[in-house]
C-alpha positions in Angstrom: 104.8 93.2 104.5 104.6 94.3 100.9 107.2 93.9 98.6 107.4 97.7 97.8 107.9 98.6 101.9 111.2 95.7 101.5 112.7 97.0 99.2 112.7 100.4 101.0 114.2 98.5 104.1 116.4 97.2 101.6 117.0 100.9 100.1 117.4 102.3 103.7 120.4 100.5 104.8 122.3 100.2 101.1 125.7 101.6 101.3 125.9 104.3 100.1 122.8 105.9 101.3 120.5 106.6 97.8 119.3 110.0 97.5 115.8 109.4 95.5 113.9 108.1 98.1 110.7 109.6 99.1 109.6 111.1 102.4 105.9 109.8 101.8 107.0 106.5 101.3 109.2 106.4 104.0 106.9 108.0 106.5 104.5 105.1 105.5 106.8 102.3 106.3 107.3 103.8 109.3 104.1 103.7 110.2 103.9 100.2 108.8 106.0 98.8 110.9 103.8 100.1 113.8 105.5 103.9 114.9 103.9 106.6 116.3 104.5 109.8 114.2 103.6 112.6 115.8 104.2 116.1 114.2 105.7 118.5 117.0 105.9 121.5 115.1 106.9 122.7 111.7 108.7 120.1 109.9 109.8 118.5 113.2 107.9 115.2 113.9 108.3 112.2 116.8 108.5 109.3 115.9 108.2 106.0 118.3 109.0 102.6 117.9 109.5 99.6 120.1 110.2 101.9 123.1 113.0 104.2 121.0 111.7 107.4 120.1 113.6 110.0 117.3 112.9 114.0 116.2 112.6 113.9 112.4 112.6 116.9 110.5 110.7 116.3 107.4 112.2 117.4 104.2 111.0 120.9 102.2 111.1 119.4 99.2 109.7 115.7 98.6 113.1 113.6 98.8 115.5 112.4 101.6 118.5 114.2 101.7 121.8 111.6 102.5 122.0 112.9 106.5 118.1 111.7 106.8 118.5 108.6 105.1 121.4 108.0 107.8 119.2 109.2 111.0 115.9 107.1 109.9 118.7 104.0 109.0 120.1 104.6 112.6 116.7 104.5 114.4 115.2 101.7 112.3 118.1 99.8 113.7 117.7 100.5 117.4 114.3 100.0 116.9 115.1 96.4 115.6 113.8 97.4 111.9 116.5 95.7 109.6 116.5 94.4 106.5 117.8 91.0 108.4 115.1 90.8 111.3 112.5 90.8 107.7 114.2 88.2 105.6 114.4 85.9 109.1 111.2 85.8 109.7 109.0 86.9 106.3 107.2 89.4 108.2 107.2 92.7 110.8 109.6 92.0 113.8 107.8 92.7 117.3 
């Protein structure tokens, strides 16, 4: 995993949530970690991962708003995406 896609694990599950993170790079870790991103329609997009699945809505303007950060932190998780499951084992978790 590259070091720029850690530290947006890393990013993702600080407390508080930051508010300059961008949707590009997080839709690219995403798919990094291996999830299917489908767009559904409009903004609205499915994602998959490890056999959870989440509706995104991807944001107008190029940042994550607080709320987002909190809903892709809260699917990463479920997903078994953490910032602990990386540091463990130095690479992508199954």
């Amino acid at each position: 995993m590259s070091r720029h896609h850690t530290q947006l694990i890393r990013a993702l599950f600080h407390d508080p949530p930051p508010h300059n993170l961008h949707w590009r790079d997080v839709e690219s870790l995403l798919r990094h970690v291996g999830a299917n991103v489908e767009p559904i329609s409009g903004a609205r997009m499915r994602v998959t991962l490890n056999r959870m699945e989440e509706i995104l809505h991807r944001p107008h303007g190029d940042e994550v708003d607080r709320q987002s950060v909190l809903r892709v932190r809260a699917f990463l998780g479920r997903a078994g995406v953490t910032p602990a499951a990386f540091e463990h084992t130095g690479e992508s978790p199954p």
